[in-house]
C-alpha positions in Angstrom: -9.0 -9.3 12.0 -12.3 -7.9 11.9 -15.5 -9.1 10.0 -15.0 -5.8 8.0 -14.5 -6.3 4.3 -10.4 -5.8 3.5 -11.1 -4.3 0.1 -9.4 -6.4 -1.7 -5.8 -6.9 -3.0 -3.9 -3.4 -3.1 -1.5 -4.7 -5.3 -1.4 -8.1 -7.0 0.2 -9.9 -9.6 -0.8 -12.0 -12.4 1.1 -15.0 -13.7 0.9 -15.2 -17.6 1.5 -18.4 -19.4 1.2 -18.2 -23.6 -1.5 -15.2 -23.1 -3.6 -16.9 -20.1 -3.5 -15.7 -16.8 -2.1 -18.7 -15.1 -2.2 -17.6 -11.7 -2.8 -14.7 -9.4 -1.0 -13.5 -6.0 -3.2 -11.2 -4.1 -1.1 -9.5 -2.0 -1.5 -7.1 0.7 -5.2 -6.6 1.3 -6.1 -2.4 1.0 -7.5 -2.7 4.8 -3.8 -3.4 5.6 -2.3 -1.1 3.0 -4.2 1.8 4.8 -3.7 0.3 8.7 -0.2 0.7 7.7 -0.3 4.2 6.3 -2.0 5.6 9.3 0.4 3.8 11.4 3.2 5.2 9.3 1.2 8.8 10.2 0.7 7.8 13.8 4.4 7.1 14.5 5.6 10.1 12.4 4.1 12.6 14.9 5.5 14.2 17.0 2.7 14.8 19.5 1.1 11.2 18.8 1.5 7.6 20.7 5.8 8.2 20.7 7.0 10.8 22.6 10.0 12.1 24.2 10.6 11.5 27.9 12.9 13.4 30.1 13.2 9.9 31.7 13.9 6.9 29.1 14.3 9.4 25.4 11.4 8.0 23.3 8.9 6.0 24.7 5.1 5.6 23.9 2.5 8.0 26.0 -0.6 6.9 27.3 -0.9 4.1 25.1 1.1 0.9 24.1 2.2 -0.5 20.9 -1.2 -3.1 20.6 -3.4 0.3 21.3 -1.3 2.2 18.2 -1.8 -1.0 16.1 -5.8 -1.2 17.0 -6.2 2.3 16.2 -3.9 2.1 13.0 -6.7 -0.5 12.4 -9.9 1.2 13.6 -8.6 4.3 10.9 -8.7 1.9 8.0 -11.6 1.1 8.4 -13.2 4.1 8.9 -11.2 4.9 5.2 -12.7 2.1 3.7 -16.2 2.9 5.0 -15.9 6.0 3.4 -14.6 4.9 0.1 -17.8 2.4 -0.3 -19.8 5.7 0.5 
């Protein structure tokens, strides 16, 4: 993980006990709610990191599966970045 803030839970529950939030489950941090989106979006096209290959069917091009997860990464934080802006 990077020093970059995560934003915060994405989605979280609260825990109530006789009208007093007892405890709270953070969940999936935003950072990782959006790495996972634009991996969702990397994966999805066509013409991105998974192609097809005359050879083996689908494979990944020019990149591995670490380089599509650091970039997946490297786009959420460019998103949060610009949602602080």
């Amino acid at each position: 993980m990077s020093d970059t803030h995560d934003g915060g839970p994405a989605f979280f529950t609260q825990h109530l006990e006789g009208g007093w939030t007892r405890e709270t489950t953070p969940g999936l941090s935003i950072r990782d709610y959006f790495a996972a989106k634009a991996m969702q979006g990397l994966m999805a096209n066509p013409g991105g990191p998974i192609q097809a290959s005359g050879m083996s069917g689908w494979s990944f091009t020019n990149c591995d599966k670490n380089d599509v997860a650091e970039l997946a990464f490297v786009i959420a934080d460019a998103m949060l970045k610009a949602r602080s802006a």
